[in-house]
PyMOL Python script that loads the backbone (N, CA, C, O; Angstrom):
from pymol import cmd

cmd.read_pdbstr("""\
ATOM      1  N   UNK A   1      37.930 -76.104  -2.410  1.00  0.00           N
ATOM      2  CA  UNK A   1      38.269 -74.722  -2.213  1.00  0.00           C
ATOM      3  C   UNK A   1      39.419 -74.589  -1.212  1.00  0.00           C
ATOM      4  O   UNK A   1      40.145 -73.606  -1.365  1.00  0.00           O
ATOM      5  N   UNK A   2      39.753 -75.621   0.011  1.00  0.00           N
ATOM      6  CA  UNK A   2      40.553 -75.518   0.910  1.00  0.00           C
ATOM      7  C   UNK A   2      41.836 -75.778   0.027  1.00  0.00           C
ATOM      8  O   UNK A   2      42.728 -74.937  -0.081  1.00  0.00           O
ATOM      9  N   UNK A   3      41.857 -76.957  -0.569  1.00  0.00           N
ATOM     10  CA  UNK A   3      42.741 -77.484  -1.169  1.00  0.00           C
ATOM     11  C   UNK A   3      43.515 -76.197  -2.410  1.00  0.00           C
ATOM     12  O   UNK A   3      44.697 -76.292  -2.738  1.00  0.00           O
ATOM     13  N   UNK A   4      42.699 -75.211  -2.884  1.00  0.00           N
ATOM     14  CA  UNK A   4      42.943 -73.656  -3.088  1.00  0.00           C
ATOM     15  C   UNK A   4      43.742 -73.178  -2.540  1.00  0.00           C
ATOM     16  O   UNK A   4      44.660 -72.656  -3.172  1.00  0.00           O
ATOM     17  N   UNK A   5      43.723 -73.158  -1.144  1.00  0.00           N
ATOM     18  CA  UNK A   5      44.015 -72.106  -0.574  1.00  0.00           C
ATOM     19  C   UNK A   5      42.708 -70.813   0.187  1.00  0.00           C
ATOM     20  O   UNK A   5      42.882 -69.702   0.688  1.00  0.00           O
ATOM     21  N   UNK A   6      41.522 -71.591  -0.040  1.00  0.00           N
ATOM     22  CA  UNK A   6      40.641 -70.658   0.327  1.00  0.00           C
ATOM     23  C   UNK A   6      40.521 -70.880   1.830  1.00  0.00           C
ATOM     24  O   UNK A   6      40.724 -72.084   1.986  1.00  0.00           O
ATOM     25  N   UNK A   7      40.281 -70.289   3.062  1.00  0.00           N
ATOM     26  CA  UNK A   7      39.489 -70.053   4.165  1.00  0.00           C
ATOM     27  C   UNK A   7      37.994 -70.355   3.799  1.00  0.00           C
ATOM     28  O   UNK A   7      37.272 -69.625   3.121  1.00  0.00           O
ATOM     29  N   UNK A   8      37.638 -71.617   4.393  1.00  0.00           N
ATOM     30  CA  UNK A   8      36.076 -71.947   4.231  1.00  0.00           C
ATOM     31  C   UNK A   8      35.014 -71.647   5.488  1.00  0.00           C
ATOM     32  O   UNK A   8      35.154 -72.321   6.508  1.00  0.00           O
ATOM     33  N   UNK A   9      34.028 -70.710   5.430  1.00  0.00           N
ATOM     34  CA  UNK A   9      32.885 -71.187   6.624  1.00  0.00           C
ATOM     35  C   UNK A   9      31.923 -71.800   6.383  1.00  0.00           C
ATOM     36  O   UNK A   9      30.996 -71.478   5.640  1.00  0.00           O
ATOM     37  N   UNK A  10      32.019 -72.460   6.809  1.00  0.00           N
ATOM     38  CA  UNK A  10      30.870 -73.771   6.459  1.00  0.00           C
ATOM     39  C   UNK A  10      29.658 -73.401   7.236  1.00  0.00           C
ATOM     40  O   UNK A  10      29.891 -72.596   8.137  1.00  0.00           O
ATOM     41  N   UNK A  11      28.550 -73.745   7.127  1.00  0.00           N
ATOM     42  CA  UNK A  11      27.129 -73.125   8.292  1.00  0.00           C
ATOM     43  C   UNK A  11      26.526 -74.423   8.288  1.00  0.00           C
ATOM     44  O   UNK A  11      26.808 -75.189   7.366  1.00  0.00           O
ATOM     45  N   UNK A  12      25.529 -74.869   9.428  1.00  0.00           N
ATOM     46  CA  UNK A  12      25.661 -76.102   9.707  1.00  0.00           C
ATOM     47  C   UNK A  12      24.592 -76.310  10.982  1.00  0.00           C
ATOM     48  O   UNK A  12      24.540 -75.346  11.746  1.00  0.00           O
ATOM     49  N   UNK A  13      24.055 -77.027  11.182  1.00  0.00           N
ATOM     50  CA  UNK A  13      22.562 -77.030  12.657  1.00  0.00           C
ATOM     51  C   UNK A  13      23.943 -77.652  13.633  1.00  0.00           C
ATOM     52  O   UNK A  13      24.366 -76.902  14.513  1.00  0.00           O
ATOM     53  N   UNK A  14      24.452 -78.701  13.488  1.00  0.00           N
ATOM     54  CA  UNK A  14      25.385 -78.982  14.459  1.00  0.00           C
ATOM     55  C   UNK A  14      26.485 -79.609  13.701  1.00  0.00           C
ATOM     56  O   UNK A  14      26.292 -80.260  12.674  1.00  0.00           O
ATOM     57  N   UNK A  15      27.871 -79.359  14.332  1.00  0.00           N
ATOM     58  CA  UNK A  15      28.780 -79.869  13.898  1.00  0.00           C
ATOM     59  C   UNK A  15      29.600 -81.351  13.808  1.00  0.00           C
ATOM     60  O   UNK A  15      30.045 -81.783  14.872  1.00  0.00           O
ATOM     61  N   UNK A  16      29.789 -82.050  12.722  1.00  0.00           N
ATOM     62  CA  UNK A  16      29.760 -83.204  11.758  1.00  0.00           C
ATOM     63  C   UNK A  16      30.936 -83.476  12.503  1.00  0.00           C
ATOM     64  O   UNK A  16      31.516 -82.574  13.107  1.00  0.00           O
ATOM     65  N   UNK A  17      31.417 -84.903  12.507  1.00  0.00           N
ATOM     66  CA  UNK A  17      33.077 -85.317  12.528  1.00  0.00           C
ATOM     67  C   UNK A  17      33.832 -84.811  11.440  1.00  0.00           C
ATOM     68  O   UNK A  17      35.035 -84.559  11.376  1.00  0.00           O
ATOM     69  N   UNK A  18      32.719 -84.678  10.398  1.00  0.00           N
ATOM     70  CA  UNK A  18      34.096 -84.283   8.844  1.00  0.00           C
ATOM     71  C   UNK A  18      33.987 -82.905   8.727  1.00  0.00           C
ATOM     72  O   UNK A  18      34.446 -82.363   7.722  1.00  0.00           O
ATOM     73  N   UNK A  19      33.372 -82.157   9.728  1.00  0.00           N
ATOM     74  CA  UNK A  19      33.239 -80.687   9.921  1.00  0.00           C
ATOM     75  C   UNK A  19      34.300 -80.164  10.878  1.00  0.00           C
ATOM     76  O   UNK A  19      34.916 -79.106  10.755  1.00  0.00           O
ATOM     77  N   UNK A  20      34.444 -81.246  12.047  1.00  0.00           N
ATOM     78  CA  UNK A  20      35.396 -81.473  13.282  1.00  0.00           C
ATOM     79  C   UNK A  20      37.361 -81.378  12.327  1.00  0.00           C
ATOM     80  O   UNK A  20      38.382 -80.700  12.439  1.00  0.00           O
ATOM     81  N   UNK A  21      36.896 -82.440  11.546  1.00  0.00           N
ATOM     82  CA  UNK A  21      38.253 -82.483  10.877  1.00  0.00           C
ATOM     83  C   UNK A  21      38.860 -81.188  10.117  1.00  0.00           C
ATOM     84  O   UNK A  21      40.021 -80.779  10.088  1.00  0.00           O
ATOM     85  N   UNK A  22      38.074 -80.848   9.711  1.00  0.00           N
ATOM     86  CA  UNK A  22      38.283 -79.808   8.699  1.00  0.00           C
ATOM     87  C   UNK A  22      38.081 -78.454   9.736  1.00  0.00           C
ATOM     88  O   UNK A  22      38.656 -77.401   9.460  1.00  0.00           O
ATOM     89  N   UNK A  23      37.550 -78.527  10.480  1.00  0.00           N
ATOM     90  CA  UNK A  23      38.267 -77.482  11.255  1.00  0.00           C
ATOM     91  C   UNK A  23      39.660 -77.237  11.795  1.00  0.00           C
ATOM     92  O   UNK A  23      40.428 -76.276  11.736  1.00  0.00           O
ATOM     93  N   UNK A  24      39.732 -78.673  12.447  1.00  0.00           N
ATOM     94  CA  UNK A  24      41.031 -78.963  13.155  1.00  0.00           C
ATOM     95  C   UNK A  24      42.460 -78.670  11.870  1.00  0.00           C
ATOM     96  O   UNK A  24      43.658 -78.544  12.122  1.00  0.00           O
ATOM     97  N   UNK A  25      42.021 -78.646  11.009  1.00  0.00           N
ATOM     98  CA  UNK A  25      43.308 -78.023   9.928  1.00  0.00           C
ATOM     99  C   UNK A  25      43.453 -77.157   9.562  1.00  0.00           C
ATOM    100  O   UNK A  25      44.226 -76.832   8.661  1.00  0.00           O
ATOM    101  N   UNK A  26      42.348 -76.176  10.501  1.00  0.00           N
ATOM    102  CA  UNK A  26      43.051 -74.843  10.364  1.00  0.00           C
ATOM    103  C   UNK A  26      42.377 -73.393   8.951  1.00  0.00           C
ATOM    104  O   UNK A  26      42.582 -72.179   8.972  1.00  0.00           O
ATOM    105  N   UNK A  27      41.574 -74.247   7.904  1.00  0.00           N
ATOM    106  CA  UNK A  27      41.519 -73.725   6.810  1.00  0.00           C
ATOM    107  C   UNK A  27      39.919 -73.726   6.749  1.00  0.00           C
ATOM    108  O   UNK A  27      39.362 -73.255   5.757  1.00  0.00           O
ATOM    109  N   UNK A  28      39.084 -74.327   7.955  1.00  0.00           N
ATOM    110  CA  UNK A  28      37.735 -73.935   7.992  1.00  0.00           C
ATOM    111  C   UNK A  28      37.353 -73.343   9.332  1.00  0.00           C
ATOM    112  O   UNK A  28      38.001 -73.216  10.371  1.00  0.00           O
ATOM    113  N   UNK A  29      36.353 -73.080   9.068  1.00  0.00           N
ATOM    114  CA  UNK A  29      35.447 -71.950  10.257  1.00  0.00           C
ATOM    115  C   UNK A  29      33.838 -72.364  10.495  1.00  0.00           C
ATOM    116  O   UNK A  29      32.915 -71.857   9.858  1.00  0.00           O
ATOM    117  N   UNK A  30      33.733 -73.053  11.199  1.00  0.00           N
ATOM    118  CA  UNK A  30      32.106 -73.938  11.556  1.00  0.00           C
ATOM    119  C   UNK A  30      31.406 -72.573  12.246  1.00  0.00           C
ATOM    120  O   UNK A  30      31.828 -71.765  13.072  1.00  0.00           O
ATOM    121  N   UNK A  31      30.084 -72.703  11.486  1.00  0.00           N
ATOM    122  CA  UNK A  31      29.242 -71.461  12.496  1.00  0.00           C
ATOM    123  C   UNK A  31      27.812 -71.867  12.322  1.00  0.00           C
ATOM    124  O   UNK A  31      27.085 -71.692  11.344  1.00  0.00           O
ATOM    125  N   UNK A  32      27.477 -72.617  13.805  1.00  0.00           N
ATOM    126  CA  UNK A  32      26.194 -73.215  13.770  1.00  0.00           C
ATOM    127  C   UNK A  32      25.013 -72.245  13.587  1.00  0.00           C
ATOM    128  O   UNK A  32      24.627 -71.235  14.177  1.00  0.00           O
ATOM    129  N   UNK A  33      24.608 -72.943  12.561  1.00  0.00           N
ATOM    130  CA  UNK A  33      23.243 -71.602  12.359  1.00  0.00           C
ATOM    131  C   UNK A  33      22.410 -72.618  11.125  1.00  0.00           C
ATOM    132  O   UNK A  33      22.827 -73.239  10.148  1.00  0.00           O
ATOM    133  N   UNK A  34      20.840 -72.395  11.820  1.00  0.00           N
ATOM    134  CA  UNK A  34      19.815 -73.089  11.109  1.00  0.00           C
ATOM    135  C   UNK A  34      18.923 -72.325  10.401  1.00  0.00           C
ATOM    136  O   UNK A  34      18.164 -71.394  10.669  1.00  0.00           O
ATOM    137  N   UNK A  35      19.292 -73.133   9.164  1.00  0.00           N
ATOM    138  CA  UNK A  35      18.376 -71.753   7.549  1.00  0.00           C
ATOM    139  C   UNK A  35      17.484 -72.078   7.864  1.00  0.00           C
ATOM    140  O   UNK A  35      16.721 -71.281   7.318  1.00  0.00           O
ATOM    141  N   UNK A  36      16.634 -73.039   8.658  1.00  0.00           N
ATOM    142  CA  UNK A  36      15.308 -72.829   8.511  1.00  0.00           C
ATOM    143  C   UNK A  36      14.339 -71.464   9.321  1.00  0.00           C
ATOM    144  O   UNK A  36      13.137 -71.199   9.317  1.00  0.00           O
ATOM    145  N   UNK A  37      15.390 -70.898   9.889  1.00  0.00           N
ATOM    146  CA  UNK A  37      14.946 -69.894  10.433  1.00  0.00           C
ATOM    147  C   UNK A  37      15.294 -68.327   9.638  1.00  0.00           C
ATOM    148  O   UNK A  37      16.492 -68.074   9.521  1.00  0.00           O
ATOM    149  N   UNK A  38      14.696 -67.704   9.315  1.00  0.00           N
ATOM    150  CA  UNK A  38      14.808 -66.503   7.792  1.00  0.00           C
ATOM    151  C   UNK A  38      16.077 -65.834   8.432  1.00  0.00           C
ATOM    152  O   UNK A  38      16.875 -65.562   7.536  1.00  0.00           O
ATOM    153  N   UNK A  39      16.515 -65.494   9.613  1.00  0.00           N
ATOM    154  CA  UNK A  39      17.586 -65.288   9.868  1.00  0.00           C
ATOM    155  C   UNK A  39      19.012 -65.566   9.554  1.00  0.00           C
ATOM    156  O   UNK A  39      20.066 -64.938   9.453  1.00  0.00           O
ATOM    157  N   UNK A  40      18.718 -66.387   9.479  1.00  0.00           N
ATOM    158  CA  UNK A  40      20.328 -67.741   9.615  1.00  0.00           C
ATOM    159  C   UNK A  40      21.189 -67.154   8.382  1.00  0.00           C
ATOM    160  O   UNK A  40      22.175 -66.429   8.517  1.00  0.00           O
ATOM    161  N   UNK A  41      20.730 -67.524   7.351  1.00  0.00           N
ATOM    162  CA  UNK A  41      21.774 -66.999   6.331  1.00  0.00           C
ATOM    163  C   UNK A  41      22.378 -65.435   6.553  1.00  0.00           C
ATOM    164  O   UNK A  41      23.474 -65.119   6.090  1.00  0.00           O
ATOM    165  N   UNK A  42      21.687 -64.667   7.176  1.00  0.00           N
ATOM    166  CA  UNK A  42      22.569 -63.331   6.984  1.00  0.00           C
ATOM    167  C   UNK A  42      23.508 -63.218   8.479  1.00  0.00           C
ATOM    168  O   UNK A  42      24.278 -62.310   8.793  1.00  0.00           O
ATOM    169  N   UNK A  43      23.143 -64.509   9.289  1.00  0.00           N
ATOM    170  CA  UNK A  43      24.522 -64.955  10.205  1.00  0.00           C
ATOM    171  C   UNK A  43      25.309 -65.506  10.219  1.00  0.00           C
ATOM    172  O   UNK A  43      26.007 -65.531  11.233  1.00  0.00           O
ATOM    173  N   UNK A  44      25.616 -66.224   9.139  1.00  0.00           N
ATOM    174  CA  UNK A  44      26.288 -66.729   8.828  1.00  0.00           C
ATOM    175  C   UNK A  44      27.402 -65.511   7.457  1.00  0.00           C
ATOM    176  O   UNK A  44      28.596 -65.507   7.156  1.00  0.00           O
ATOM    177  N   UNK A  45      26.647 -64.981   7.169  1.00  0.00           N
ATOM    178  CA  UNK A  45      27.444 -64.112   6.203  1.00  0.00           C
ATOM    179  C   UNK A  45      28.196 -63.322   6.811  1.00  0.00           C
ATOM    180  O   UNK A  45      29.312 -62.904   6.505  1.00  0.00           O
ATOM    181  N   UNK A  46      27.176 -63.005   8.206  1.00  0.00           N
ATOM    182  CA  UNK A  46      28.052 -62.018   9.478  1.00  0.00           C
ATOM    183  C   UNK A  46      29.101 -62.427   9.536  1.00  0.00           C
ATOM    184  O   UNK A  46      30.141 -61.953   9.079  1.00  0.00           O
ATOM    185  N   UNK A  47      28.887 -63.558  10.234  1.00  0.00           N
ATOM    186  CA  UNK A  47      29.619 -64.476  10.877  1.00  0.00           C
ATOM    187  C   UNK A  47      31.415 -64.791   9.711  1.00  0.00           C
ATOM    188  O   UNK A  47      32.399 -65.061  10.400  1.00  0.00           O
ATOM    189  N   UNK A  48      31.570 -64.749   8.685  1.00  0.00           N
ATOM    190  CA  UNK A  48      32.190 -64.763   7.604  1.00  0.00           C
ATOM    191  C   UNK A  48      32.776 -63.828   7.545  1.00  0.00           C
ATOM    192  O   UNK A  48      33.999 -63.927   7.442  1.00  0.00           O
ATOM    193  N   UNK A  49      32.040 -62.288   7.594  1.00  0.00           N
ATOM    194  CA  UNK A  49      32.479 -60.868   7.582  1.00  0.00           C
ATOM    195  C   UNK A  49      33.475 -60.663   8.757  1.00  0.00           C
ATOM    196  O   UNK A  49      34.510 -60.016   8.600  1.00  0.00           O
ATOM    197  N   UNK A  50      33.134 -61.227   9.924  1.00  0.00           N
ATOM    198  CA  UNK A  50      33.489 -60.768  11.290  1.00  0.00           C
ATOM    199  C   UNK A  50      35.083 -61.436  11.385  1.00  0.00           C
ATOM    200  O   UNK A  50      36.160 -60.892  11.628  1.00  0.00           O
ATOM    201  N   UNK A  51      34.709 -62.937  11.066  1.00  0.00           N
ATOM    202  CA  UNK A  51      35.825 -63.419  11.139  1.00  0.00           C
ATOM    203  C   UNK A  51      36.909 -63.437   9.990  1.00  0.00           C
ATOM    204  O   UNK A  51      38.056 -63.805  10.243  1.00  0.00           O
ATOM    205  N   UNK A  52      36.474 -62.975   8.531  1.00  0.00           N
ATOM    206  CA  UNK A  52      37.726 -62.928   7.168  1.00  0.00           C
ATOM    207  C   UNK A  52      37.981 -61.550   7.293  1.00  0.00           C
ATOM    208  O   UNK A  52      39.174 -61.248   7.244  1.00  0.00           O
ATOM    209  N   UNK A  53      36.821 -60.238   7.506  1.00  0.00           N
ATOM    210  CA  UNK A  53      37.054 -59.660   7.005  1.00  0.00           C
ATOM    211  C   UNK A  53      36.716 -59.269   5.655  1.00  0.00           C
ATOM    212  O   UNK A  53      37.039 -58.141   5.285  1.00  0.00           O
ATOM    213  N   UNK A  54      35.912 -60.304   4.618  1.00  0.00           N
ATOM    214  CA  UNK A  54      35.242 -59.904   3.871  1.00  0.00           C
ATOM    215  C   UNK A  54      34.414 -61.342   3.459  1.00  0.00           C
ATOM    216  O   UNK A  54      34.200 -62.146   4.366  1.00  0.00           O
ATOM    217  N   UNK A  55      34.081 -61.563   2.456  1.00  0.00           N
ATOM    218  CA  UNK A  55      33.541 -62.195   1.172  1.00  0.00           C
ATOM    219  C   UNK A  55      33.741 -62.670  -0.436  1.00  0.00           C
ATOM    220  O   UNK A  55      33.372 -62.065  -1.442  1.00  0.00           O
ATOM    221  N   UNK A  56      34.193 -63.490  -0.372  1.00  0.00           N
ATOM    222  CA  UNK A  56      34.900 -63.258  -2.067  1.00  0.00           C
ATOM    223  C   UNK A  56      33.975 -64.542  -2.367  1.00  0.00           C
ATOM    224  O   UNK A  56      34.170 -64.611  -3.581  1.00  0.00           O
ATOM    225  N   UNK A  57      33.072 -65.637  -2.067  1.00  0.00           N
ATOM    226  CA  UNK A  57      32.374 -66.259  -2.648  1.00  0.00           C
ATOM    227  C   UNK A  57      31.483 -67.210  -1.794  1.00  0.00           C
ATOM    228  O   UNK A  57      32.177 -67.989  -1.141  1.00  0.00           O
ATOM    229  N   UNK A  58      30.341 -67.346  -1.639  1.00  0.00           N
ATOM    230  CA  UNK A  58      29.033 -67.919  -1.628  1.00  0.00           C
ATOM    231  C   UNK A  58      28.354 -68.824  -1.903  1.00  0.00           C
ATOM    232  O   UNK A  58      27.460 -68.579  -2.713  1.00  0.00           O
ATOM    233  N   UNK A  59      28.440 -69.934  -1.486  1.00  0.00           N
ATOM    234  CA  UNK A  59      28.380 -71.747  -2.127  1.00  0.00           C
ATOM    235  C   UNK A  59      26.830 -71.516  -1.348  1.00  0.00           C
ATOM    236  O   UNK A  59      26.956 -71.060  -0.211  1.00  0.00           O
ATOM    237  N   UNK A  60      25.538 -71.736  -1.743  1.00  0.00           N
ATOM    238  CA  UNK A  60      24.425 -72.078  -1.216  1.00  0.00           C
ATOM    239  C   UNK A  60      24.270 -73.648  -1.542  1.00  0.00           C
ATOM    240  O   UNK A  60      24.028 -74.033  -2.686  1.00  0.00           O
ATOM    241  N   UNK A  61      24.431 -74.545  -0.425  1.00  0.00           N
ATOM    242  CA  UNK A  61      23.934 -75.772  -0.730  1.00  0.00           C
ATOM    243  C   UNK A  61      23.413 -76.077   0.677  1.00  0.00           C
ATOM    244  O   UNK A  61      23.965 -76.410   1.725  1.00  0.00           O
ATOM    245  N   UNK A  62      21.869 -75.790   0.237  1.00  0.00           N
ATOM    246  CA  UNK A  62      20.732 -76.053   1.476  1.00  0.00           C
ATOM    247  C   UNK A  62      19.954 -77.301   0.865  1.00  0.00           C
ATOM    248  O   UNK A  62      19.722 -77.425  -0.338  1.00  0.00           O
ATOM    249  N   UNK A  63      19.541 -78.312   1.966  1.00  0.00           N
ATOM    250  CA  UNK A  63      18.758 -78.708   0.961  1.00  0.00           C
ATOM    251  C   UNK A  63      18.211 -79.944   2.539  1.00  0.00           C
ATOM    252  O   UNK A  63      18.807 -80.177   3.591  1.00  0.00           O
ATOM    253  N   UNK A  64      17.382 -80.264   2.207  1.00  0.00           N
ATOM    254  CA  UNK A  64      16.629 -81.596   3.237  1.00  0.00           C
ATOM    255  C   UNK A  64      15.811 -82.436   2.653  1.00  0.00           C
ATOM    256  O   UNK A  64      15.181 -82.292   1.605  1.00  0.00           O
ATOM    257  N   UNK A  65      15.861 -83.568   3.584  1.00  0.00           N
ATOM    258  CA  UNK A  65      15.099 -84.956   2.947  1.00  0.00           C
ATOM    259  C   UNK A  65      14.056 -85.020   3.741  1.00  0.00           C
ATOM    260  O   UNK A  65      14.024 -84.563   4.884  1.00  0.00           O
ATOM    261  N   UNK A  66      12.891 -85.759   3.002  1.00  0.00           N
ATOM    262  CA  UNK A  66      11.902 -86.248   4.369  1.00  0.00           C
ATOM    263  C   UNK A  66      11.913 -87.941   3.658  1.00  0.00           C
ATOM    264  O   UNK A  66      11.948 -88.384   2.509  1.00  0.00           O
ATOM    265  N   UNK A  67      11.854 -88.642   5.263  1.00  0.00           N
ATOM    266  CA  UNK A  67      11.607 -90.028   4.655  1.00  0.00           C
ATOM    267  C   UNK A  67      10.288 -90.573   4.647  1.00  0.00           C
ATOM    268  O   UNK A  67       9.524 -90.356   5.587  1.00  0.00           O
ATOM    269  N   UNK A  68      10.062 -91.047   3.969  1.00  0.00           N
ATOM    270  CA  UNK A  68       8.083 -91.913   4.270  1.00  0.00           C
ATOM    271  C   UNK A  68       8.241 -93.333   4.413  1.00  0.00           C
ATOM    272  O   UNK A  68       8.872 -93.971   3.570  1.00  0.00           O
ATOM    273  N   UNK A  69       7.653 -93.942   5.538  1.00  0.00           N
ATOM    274  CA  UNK A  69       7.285 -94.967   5.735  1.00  0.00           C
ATOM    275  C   UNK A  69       6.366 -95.265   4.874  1.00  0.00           C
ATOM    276  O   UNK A  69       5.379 -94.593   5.175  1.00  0.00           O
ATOM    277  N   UNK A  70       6.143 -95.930   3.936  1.00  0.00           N
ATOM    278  CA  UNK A  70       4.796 -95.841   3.176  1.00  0.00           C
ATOM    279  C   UNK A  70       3.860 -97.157   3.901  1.00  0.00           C
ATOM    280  O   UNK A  70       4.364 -98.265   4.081  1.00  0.00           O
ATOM    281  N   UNK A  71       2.780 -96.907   4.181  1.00  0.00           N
ATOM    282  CA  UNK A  71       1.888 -98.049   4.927  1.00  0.00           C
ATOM    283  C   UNK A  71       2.005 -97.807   6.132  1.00  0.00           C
ATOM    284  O   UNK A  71       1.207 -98.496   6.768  1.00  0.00           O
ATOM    285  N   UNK A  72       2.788 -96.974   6.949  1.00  0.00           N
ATOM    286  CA  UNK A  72       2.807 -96.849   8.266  1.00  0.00           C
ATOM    287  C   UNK A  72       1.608 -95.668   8.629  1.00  0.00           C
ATOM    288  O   UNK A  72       1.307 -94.810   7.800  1.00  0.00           O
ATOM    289  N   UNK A  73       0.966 -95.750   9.993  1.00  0.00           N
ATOM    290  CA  UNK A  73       0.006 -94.977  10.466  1.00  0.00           C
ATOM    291  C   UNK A  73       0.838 -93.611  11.195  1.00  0.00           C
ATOM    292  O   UNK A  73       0.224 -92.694  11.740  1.00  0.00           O
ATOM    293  N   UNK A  74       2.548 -93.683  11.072  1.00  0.00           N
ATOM    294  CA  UNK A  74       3.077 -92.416  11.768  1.00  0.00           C
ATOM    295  C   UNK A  74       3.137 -91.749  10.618  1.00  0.00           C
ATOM    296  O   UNK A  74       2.971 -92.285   9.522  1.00  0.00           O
ATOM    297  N   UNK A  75       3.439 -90.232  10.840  1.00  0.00           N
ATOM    298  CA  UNK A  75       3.949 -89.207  10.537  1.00  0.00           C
ATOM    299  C   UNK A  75       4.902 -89.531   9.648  1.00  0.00           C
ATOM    300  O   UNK A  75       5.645 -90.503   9.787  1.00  0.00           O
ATOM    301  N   UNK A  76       4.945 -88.361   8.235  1.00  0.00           N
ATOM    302  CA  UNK A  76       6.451 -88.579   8.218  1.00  0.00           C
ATOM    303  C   UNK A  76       7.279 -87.950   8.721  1.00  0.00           C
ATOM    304  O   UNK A  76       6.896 -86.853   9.127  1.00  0.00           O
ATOM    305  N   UNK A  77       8.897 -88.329   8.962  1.00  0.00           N
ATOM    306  CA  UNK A  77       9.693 -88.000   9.248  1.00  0.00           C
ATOM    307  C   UNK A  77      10.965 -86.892   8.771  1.00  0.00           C
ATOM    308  O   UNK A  77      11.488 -87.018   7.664  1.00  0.00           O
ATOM    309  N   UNK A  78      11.310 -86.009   9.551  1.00  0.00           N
ATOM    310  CA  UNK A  78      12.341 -85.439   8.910  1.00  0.00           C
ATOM    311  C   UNK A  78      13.925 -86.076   9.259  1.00  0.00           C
ATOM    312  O   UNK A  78      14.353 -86.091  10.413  1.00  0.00           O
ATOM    313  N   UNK A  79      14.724 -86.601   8.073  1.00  0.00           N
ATOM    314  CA  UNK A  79      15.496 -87.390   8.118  1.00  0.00           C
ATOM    315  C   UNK A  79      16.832 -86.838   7.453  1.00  0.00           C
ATOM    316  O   UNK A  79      16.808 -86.321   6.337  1.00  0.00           O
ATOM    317  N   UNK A  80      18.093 -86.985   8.259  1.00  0.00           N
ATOM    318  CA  UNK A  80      19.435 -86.732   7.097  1.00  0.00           C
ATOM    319  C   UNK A  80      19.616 -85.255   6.634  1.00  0.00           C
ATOM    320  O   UNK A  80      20.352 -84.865   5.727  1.00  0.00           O
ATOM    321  N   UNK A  81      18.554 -84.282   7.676  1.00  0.00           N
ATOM    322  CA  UNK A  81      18.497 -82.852   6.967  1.00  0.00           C
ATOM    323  C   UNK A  81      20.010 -82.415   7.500  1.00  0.00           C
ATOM    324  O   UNK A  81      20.215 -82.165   8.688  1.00  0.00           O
ATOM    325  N   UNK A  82      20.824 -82.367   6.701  1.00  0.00           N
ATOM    326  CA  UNK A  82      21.923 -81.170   7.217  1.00  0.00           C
ATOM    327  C   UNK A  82      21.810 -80.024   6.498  1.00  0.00           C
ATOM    328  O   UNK A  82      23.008 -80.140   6.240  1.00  0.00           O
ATOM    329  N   UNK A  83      21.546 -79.158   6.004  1.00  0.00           N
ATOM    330  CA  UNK A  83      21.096 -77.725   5.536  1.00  0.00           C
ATOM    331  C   UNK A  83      22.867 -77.393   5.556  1.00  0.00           C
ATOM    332  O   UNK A  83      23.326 -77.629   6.673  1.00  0.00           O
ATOM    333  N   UNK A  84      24.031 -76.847   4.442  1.00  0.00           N
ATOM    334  CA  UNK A  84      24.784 -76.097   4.942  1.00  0.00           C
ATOM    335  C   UNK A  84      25.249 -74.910   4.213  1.00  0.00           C
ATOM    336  O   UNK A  84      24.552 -74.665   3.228  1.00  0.00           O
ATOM    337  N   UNK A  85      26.113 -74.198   4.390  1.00  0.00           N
ATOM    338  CA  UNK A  85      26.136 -73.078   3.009  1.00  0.00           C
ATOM    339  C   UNK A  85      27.409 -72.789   3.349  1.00  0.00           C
ATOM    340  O   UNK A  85      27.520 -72.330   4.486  1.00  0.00           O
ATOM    341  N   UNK A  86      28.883 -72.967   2.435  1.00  0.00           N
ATOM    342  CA  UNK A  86      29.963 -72.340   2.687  1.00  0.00           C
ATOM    343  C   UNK A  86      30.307 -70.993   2.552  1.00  0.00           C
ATOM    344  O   UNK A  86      29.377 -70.502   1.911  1.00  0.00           O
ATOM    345  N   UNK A  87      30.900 -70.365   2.732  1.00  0.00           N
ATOM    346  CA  UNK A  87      31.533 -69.598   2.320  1.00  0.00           C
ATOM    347  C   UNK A  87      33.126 -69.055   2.251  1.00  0.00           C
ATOM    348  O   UNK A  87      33.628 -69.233   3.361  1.00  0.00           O
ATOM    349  N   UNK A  88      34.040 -68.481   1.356  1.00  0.00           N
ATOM    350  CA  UNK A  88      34.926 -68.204   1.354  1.00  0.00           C
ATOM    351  C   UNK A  88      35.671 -67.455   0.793  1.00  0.00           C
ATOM    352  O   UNK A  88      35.389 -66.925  -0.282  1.00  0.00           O
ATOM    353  N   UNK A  89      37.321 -67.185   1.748  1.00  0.00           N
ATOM    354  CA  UNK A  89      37.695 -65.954   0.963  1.00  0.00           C
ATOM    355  C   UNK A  89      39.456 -66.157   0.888  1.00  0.00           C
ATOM    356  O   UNK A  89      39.731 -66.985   1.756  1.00  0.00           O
ATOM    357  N   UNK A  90      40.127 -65.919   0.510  1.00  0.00           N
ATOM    358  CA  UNK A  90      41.506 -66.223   0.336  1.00  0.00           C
ATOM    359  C   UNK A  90      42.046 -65.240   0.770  1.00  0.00           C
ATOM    360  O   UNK A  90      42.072 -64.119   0.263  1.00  0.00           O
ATOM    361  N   UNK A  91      42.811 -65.826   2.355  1.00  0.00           N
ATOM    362  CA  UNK A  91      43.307 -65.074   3.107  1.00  0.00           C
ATOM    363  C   UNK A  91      44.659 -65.931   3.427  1.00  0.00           C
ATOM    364  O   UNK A  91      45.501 -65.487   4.208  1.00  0.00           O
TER     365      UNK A  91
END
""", "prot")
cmd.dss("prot")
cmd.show_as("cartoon", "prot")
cmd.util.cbc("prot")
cmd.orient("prot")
């Protein structure tokens, strides 16, 4: 989408080196915010509004892993979750 021409906000629990990069060029917008909380997504949409000025499209890609030790007496683990959701608008 950058490669478009689109303005991307990416949403994100904390920010990535390849989140770092892609900021640093100017054509994305990092805005830490965690979907696991029912909130998050409509701050991040804020967050989109506040800073484009509007909305022209909505990438939902949430998603998390859990890993299992299988045979182990711990817990399982939550592992590799990055949860993120872009959004963008051509400005």
């Amino acid at each position: 989408m950058v490669d478009e021409g689109a303005v991307v906000v990416a949403g994100a629990r904390s920010e990535t080196a390849a989140i770092t990069e892609l900021v640093e060029g100017g054509r994305v917008v990092f805005v830490p915010v965690d979907f696991s909380d029912p909130a998050g997504p409509a701050r991040l949409v804020d967050a989109a509004v506040d800073s484009l000025g509007g909305l022209d499209v909505l990438v939902n890609n949430v998603g998390a892993v859990t890993v299992r030790n299988e045979g182990s007496s711990r817990s399982p683990t939550k592992s590799g979750s990055r949860p993120s959701t872009s959004a963008s608008s051509r400005h």
